[in-house]
C-alpha positions as CSV (number, residue, x, y, z in Angstrom):
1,X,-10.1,-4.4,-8.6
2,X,-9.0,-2.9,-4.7
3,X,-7.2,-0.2,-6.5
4,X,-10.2,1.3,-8.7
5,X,-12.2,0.6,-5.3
6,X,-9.5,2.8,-3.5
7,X,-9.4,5.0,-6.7
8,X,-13.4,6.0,-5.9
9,X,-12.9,6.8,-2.1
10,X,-12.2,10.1,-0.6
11,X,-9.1,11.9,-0.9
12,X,-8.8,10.9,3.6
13,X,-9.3,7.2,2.9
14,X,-7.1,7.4,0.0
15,X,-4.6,8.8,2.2
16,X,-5.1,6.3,5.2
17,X,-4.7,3.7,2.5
18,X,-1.3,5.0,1.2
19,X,-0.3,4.8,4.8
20,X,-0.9,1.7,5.5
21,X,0.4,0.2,2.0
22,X,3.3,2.2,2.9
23,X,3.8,0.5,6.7
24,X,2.9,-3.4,5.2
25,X,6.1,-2.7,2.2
26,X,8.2,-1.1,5.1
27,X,7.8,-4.7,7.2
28,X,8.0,-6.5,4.1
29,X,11.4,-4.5,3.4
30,X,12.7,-5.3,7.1
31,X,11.4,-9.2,6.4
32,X,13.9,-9.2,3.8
33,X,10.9,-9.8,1.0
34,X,11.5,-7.5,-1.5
35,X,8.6,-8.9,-4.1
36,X,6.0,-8.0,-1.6
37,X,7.7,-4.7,-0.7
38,X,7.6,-3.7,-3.9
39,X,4.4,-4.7,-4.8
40,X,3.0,-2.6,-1.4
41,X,4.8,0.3,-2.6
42,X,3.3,0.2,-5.8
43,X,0.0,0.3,-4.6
């Protein structure tokens, strides 16, 4: 459901969203969990 929410925003939220998927899979990564990592990325 978030991601047809995020889906309707503006292209800037959209992007400030990518961001911070992208910096919560990054600490994932560095946490050594690789199943949440991946799942942030995907998002």
């Amino acid at each position: 459901m978030w991601e047809r929410q995020l889906f309707e925003r503006p292209t800037l939220e959209k992007i400030e969203a990518a961001e911070r998927f992208r910096r919560d899979g990054n600490a994932a990564y560095a946490d050594r969990n690789f199943g949440l990592a991946a799942v942030c990325y995907r998002k």
